[in-house]
BAFI-3210 file (N, C-alpha, C; in Angstrom, 3 decimals, decimal comma, padded with zeros to 6 digits):
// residues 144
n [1|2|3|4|5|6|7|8|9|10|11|12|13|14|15|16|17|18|19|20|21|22|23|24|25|26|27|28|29|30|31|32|33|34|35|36|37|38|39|40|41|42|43|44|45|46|47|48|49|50|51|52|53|54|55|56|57|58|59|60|61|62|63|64|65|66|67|68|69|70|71|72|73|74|75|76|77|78|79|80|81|82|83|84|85|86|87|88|89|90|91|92|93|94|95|96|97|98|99|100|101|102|103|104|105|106|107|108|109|110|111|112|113|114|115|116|117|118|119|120|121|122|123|124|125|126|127|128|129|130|131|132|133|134|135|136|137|138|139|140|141|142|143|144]
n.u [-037,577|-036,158|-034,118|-031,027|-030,826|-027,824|-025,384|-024,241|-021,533|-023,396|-025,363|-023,479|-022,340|-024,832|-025,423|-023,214|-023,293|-020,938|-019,693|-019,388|-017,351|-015,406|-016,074|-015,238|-012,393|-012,189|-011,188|-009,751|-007,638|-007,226|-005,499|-005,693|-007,839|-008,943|-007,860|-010,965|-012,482|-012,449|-013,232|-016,088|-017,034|-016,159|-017,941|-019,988|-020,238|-020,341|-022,734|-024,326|-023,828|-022,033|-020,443|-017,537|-016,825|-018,037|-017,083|-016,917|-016,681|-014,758|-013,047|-012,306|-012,283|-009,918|-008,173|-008,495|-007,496|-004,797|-003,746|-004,691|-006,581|-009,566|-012,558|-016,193|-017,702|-020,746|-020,449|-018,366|-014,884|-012,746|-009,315|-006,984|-003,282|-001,484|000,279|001,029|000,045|001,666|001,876|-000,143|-001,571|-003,496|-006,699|-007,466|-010,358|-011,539|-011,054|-009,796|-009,337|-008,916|-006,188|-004,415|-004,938|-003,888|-001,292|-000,329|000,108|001,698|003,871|004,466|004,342|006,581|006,948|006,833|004,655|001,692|-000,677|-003,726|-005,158|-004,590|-004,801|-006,764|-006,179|-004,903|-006,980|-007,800|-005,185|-002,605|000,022|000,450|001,898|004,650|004,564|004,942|006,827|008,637|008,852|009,823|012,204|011,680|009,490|008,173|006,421|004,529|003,581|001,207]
n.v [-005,095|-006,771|-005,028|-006,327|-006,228|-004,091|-006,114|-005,736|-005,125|-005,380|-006,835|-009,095|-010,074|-010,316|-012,798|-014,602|-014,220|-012,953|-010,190|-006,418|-005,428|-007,418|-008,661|-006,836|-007,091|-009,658|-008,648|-006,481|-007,543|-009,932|-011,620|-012,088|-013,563|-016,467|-019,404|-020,947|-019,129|-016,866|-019,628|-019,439|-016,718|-016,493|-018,422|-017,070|-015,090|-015,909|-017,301|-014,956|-013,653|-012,013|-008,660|-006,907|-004,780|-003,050|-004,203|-003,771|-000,897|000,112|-001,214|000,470|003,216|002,611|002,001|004,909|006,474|005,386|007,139|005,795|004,551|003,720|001,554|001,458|-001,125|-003,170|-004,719|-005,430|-004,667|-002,401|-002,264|000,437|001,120|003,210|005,894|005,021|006,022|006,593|007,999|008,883|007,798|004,654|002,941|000,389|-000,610|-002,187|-004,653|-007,560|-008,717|-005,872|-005,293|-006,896|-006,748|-004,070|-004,691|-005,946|-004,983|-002,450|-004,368|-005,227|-002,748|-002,069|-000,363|001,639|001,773|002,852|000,724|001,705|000,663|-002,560|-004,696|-006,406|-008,713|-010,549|-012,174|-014,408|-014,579|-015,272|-015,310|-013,429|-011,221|-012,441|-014,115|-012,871|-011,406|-013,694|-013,124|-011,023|-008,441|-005,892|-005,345|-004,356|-004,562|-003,009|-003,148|-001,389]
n.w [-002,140|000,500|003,011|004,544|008,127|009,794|011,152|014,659|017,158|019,659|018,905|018,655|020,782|022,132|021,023|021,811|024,241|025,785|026,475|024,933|025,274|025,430|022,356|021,069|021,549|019,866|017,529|017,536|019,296|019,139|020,271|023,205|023,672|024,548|022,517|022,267|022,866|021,021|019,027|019,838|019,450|016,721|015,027|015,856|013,877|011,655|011,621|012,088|010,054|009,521|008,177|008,194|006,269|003,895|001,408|-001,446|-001,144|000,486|-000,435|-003,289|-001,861|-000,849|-003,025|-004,205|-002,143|-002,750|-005,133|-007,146|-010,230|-011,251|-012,070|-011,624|-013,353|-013,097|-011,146|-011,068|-010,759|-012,738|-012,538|-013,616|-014,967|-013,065|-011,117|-008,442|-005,066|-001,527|000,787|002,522|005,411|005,634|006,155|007,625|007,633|009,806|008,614|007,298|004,924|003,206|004,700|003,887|001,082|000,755|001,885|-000,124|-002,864|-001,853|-001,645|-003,828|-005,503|-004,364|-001,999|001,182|003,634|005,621|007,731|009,329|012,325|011,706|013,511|012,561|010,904|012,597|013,088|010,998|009,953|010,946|010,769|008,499|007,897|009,027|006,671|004,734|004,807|003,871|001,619|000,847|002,303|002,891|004,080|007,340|010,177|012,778|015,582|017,545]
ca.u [-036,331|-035,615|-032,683|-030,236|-029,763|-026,221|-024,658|-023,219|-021,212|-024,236|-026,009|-023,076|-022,320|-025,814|-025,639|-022,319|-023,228|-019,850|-019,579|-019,219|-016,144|-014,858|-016,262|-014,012|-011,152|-011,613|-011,141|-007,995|-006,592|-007,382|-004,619|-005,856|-009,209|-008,774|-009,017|-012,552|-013,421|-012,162|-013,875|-017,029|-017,297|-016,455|-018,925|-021,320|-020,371|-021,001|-024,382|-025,230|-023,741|-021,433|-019,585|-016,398|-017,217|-018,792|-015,854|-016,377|-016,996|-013,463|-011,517|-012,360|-011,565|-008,074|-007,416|-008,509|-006,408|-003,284|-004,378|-005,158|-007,954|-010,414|-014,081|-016,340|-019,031|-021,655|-020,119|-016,498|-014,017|-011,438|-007,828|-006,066|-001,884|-001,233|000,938|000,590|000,934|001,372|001,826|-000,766|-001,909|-004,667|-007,225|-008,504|-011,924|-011,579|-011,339|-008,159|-009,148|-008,294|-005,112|-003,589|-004,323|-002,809|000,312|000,780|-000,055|003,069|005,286|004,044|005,152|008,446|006,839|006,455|002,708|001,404|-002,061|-003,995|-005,786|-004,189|-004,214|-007,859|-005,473|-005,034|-008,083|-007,881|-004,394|-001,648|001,230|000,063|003,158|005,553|004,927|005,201|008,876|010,063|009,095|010,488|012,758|011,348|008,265|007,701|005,309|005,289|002,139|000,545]
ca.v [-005,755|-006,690|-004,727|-006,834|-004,943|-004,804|-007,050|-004,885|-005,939|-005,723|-008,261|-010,140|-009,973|-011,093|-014,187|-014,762|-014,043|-011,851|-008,262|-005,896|-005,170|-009,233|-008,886|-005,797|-007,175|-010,157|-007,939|-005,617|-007,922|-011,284|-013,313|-011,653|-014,264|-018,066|-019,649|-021,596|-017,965|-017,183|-019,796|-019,173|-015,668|-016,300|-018,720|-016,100|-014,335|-016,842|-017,885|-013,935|-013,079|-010,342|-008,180|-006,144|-003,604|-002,927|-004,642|-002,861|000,510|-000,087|-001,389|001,331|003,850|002,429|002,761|006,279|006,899|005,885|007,852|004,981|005,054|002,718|002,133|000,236|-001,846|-004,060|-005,219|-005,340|-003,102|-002,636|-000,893|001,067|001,536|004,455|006,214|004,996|007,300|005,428|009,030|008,919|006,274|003,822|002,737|-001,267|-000,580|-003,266|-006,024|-008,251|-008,215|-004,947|-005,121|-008,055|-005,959|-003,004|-004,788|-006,725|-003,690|-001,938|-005,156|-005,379|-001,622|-001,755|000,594|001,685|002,459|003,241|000,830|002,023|-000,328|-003,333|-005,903|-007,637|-009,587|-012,143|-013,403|-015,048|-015,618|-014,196|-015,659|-013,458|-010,590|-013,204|-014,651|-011,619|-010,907|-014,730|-012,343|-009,362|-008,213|-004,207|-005,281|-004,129|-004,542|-002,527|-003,094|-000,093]
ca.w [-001,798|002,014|003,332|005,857|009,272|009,719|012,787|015,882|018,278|020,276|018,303|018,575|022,134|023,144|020,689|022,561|025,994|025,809|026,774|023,982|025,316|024,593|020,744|020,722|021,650|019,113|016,413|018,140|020,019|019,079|021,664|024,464|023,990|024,502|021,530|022,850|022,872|019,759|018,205|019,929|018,530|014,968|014,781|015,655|013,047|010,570|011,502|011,774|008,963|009,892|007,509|008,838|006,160|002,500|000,634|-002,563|-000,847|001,039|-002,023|-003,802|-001,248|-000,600|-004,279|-004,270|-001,151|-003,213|-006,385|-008,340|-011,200|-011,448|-013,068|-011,701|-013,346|-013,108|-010,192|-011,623|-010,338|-013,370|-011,752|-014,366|-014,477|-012,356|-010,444|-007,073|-004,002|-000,236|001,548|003,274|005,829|004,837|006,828|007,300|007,653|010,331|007,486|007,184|003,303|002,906|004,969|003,016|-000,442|001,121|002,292|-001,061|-003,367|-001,088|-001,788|-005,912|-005,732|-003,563|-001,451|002,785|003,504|007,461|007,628|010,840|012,907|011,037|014,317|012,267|010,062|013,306|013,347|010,294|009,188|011,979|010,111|006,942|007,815|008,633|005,422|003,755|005,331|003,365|-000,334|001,084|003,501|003,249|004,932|008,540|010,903|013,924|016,614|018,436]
c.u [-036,071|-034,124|-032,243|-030,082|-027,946|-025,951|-023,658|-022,895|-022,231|-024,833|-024,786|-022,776|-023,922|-025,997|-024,807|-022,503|-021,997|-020,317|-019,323|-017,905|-015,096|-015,080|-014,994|-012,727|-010,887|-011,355|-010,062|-007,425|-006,636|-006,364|-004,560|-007,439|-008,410|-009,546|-010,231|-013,415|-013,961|-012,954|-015,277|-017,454|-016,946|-016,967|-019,992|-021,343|-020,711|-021,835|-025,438|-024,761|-023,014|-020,739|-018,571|-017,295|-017,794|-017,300|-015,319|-016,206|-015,354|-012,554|-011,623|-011,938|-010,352|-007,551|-007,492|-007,399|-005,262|-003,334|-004,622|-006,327|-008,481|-011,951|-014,781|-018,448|-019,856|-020,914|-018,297|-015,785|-012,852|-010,176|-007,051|-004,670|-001,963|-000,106|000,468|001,278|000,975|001,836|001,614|-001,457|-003,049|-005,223|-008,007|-009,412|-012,421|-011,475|-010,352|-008,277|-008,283|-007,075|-003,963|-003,744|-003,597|-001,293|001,023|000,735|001,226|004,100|005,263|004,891|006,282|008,343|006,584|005,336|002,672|-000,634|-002,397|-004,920|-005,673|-004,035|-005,865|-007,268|-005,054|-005,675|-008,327|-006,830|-003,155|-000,850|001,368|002,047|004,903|006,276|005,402|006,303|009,489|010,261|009,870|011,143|012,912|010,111|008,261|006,289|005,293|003,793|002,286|001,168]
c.v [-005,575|-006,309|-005,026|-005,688|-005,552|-005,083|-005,664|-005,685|-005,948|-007,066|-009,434|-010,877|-010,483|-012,194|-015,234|-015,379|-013,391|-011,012|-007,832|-005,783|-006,265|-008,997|-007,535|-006,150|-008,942|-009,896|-007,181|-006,125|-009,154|-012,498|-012,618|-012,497|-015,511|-018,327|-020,476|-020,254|-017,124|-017,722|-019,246|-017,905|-015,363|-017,231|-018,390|-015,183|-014,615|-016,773|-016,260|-013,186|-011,708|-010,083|-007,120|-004,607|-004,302|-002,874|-003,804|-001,187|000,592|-000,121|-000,384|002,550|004,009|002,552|004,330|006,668|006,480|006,355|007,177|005,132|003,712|003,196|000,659|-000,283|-002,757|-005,208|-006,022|-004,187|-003,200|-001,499|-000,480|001,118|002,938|005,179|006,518|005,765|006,171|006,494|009,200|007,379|005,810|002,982|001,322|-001,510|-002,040|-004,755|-006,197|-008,340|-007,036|-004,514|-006,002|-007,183|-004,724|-003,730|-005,656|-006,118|-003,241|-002,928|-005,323|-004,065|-001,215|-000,860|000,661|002,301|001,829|002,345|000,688|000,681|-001,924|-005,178|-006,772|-008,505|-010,683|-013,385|-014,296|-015,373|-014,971|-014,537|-014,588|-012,452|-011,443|-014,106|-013,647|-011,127|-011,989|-013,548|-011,368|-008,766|-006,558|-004,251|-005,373|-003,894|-004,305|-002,403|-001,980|-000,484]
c.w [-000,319|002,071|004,545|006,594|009,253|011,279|013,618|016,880|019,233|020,101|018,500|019,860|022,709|022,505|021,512|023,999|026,256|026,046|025,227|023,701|024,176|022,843|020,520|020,531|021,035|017,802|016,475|018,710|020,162|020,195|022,567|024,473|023,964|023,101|021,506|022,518|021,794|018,288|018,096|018,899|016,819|014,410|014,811|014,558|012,069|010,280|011,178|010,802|008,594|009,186|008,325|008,004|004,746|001,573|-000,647|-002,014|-000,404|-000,030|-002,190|-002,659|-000,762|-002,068|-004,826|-002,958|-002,057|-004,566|-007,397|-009,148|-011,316|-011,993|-012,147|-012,254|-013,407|-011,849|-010,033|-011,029|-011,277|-013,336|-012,977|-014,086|-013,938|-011,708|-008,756|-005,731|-002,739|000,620|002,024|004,110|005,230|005,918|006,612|007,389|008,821|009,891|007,089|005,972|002,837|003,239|004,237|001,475|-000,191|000,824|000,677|-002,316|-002,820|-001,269|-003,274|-006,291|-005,075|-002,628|000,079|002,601|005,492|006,856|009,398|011,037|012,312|011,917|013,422|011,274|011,042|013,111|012,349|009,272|009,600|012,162|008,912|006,523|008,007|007,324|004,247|003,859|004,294|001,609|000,149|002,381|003,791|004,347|006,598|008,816|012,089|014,397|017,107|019,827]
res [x|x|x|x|x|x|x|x|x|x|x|x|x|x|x|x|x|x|x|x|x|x|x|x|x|x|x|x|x|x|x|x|x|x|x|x|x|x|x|x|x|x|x|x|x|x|x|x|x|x|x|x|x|x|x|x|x|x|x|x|x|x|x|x|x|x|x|x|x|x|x|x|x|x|x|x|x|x|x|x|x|x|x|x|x|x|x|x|x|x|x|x|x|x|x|x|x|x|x|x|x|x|x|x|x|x|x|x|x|x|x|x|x|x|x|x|x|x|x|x|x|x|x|x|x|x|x|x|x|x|x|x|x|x|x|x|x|x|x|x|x|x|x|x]
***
């Protein structure tokens, strides 16, 4: 079985012609690029196939971070009722997936939750907290 290398901003930066820096900062700071630039680089990501992170590895670690129980198999992940904690911060693994089930997990449960590095939810839908204020008017969102 061939195993994919995984894409670095290196690799992505020389498909680019960007700096490393630039791919950096369309991932933390997405409207500090033109969007020409913007597009450019998440069409490189496309073609090379870039994953933020290991989706199930992530889920599953954000439901263990709020003490949830889960099982998972055959490529199922099935979440048990629990008693969910949000105590501790929770980390986006750089992947606006995981920040959108965070934040709507925390509005399902009525709850305040701290997610770190949370600015990769721009790049692909940087209305998502505004929309999330019309359901709920507990939800803050406070930039670094």
């Amino acid at each position: 079985m061939k195993t994919e290398k995984k894409v670095t901003f290196a690799d992505i930066a020389a498909f680019t012609g960007f700096s490393k820096t630039t791919v950096s900062r369309y991932f933390n700071d997405p409207d500090s690029l033109t969007e020409e630039n913007q597009a450019k680089i998440a069409d490189a990501l496309e073609k090379l196939n870039y994953k933020e992170s290991n989706r199930i590895i992530s889920t599953l670690a954000t439901i263990k971070n709020m003490n949830g129980r889960y099982k998972l198999t055959d490529k199922v992940i099935e979440i048990y009722p629990s008693n969910l904690s949000f105590d501790k911060p929770f980390d986006s693994y750089n992947d606006h997936r995981i920040v959108f089930l965070i934040a709507i997990i925390a509005l399902i449960e009525n709850r305040t939750c701290t997610i770190n590095n949370c600015q990769c939810f721009k790049k692909s839908y940087p209305e998502f907290f505004d929309n999330l204020l019309k359901l709920s008017s507990k939800c803050i969102f406070k930039e670094d």
